[in-house]
N, C-alpha and C positions, 0 to 999 in steps of 0.2 A: 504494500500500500504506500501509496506515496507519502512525504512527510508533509507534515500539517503543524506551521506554527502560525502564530498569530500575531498583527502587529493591532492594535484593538482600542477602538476611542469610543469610552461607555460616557455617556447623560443619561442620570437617573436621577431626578426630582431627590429622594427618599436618600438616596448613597452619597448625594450632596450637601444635605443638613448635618452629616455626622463633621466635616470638616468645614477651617475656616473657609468663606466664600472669598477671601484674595487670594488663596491659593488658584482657584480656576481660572482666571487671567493668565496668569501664569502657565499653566500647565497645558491651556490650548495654545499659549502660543509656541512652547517649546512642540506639540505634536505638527504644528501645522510646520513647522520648521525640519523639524524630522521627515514628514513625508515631500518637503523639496528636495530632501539629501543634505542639507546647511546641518552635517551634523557636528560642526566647529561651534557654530551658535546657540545648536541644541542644547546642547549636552548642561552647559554649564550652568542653565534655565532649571534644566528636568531635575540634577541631580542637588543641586541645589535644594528643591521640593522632598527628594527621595530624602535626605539625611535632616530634615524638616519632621518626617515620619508619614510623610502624605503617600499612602497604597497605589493609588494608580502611578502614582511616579514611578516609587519601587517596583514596580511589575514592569514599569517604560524602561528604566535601567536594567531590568534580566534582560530583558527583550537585545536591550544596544550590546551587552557583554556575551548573549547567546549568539548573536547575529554577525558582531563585529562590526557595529552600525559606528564607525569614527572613533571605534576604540578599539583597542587589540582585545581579543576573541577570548574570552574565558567562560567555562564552564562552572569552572566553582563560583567567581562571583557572580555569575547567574543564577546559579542557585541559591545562592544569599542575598541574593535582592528578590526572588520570586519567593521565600521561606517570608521574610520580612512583612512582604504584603500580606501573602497566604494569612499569617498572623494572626493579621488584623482582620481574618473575614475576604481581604480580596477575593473576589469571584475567578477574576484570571491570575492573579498572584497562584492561587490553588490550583488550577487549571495548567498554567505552566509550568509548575512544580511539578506537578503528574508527567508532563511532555517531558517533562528532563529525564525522568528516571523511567519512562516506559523506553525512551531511546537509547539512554547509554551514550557514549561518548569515550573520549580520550582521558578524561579527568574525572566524571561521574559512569560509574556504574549501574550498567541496567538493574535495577527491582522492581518486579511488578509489582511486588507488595504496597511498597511504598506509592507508586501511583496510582493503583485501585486509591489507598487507603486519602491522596489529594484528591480524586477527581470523584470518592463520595463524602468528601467533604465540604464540597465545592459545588454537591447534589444538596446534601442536608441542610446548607448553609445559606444557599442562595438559590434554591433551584437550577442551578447551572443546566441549559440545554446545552451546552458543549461537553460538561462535565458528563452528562450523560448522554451523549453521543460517542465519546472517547471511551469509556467503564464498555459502552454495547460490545465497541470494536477488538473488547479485552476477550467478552465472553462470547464474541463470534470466532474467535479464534483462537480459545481457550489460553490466553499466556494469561499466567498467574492466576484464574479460577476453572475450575472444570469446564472445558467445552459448553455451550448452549446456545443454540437458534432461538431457543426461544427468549431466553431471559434477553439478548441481544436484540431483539424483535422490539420486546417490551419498551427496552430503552430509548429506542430509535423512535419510537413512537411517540414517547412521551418526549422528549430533544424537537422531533418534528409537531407536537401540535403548539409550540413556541416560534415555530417559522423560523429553526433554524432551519437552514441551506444546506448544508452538506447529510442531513439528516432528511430534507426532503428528498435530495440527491440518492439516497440509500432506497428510500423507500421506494423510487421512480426505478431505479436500475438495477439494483438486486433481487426485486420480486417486481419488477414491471406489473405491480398491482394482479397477479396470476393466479396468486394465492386465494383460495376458497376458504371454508371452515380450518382453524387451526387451534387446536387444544394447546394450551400453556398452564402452567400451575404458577400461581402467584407465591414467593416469599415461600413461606411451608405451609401453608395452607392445604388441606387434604382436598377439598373440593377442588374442580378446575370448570374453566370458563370456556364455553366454545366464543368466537372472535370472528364476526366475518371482518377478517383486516381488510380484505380488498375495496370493501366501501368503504370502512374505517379511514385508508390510506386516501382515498377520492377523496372524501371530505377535507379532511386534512386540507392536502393541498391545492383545493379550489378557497378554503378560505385563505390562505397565505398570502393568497393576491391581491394585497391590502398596502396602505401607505405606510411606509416606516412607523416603529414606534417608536417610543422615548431612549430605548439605546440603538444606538446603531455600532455594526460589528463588522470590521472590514477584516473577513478574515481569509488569508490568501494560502493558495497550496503551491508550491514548488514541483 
């Protein structure tokens, strides 16, 4: 599968009251700087915010040391700036934390454990539709919990009725909506549910086709 990180600029009303409101001047202007490539000017904006204790920065800073976005490339300080956020509840601090260690590296070692254990923290915490989009793609392909179509199903479902993208993507091309009745067992539940996904899946993504909401997520794949 190909690799999937994120370079990601969230507005959310509610994630905005926890910190000071001059930090956000700030911090869009270091993103809108960053997506010119001025990462001479970025940088000294963002990190300035990150060692401030402000989340989205710290997660902007793994992002620049994961990336080598105008700074030499490191993997540990990316994980010490994405733990940082995570912390604090970041949504994608949590989420890139999982990316670091479901990947591996030169400097971090692959653990599945450890990424399951961010990216349902990053479900429990925020509802992360990425976070569970990313857990589906663990138990569709069983690294670090037993194989599962279905619980992977599950996840993608619930990631997709949030209109995330790549999770609508899954559900469009992996089951091109083919799928009829499909039994699943929820959690340990003895009872199970029959599902017709395939309208489930229609639905879904005719409502999707809606106007942005309050975050918008530019997330790109290599």
């Amino acid at each position: 599968m190909k690799k999937i990180f994120g370079i990601v600029v969230v507005f959310v009303s509610i994630f905005m009251s926890c910190y000071k409101p001059d930090f956000f001047p700030a911090y869009e202007k270091a993103t809108k700087l960053y997506e010119q490539k001025k990462y001479s000017d970025a940088f000294p904006i963002m990190f300035g915010l990150a060692k401030k204790g402000f989340a989205p920065a710290q997660n902007m800073i793994g992002i620049v040391y994961k990336k080598g976005l105008g700074e030499v490339r490191s993997e540990k300080e990316a994980v010490k700036w994405f733990f940082l956020a995570a912390e604090k509840g970041d949504e994608l601090g949590q989420v890139n934390l999982g990316d670091m260690y479901r990947d591996g590296g030169i400097e971090i070692k692959k653990d599945f454990a450890k990424a399951i254990h961010f990216y349902n923290d990053a479900i429990k915490e925020n509802q992360s539709a990425i976070g569970m989009y990313n857990l589906g793609c663990m138990y569709e392909k069983g690294n670090g919990v037993p194989k599962s179509k279905e619980k992977a199903m599950i996840l993608y479902i619930k990631s997709a009725e949030q209109c995330f993208g790549l999770a609508l993507m899954k559900l469009k091309k992996n089951y091109k909506l083919e799928t009829n009745k499909i039994e699943v067992k929820i959690h340990h539940e003895t009872n199970t549910m029959q599902e017709d996904f395939s309208d489930s899946a229609q639905l879904i993504m005719e409502r999707c086709v809606r106007p942005k909401s309050q975050r918008e997520i530019l997330y790109r794949v290599n």
